[in-house]
C-alpha positions as CSV (number, residue, x, y, z in Angstrom):
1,X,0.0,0.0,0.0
2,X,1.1,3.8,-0.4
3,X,2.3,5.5,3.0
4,X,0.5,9.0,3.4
5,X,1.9,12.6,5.3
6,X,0.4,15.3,6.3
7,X,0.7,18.2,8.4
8,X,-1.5,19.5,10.5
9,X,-2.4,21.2,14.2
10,X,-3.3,18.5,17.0
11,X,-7.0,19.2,18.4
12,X,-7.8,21.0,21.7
13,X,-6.1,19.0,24.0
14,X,-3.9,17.1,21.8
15,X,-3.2,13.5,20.2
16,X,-2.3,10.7,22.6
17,X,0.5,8.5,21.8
18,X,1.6,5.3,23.5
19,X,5.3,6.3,23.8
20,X,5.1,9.9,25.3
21,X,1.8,10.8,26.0
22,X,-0.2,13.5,24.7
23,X,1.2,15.5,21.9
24,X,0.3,19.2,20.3
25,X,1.2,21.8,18.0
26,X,2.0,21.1,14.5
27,X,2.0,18.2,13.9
28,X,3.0,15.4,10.8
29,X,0.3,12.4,10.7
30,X,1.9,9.1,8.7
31,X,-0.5,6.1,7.6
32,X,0.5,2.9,6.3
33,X,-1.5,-0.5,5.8
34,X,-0.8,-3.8,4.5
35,X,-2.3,-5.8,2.6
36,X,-3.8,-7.6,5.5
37,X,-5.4,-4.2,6.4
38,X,-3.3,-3.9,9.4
39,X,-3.0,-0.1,10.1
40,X,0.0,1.8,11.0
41,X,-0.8,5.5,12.4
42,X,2.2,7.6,13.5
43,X,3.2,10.8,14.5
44,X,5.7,13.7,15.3
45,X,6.1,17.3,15.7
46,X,6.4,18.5,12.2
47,X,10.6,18.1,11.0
48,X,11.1,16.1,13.8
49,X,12.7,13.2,13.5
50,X,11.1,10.8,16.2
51,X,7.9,9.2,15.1
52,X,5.1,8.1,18.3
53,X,2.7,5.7,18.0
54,X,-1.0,7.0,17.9
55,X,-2.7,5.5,21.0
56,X,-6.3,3.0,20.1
57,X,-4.8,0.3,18.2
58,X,-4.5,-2.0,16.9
59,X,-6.1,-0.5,13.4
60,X,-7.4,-3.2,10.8
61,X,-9.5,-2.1,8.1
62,X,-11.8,-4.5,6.8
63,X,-10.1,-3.3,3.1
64,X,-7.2,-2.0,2.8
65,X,-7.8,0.0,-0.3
66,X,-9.6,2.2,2.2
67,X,-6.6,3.7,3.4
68,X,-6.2,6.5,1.1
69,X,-9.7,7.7,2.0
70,X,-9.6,6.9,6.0
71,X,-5.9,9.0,6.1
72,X,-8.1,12.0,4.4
73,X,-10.7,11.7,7.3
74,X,-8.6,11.4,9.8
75,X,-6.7,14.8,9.2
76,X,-10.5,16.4,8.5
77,X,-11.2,14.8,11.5
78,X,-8.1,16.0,13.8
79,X,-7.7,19.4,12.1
80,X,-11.3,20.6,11.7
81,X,-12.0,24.2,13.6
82,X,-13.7,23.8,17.1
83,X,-16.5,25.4,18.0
């Protein structure tokens, strides 16, 4: 499957990850799934070199040529104004 970046500012009150805790700020989301549909989310501060785990998983999705689509929702999702 193709891997997918993109930038974009955490939510009110952050993004959890498993490895340091909550995250903010700009922020660079990474996606990845197999074939199996097993689903890889990651991210850092944006040009940072460490990657964190996104806390929830383990992802599956039932087909993994959803990935493309589900990686657009989820930065809609994360970046969308509050109100």
């Amino acid at each position: 499957m193709t891997e997918r970046f993109s930038v974009l500012t955490a939510p009110p009150g952050g993004l959890m990850t498993k490895e340091v805790g909550v995250v903010t700020g700009e922020l660079e989301l990474h996606t990845d799934a197999d074939a199996d549909g097993d689903l890889t989310m990651r991210i850092r501060y944006a040009g940072a070199d460490e990657w964190y785990t996104v806390d929830g998983g383990p992802f599956r999705l039932f087909d993994p040529r959803d990935h493309e689509v589900l990686h657009e929702v989820l930065v809609a999702l994360l970046h969308r104004p509050q109100p």
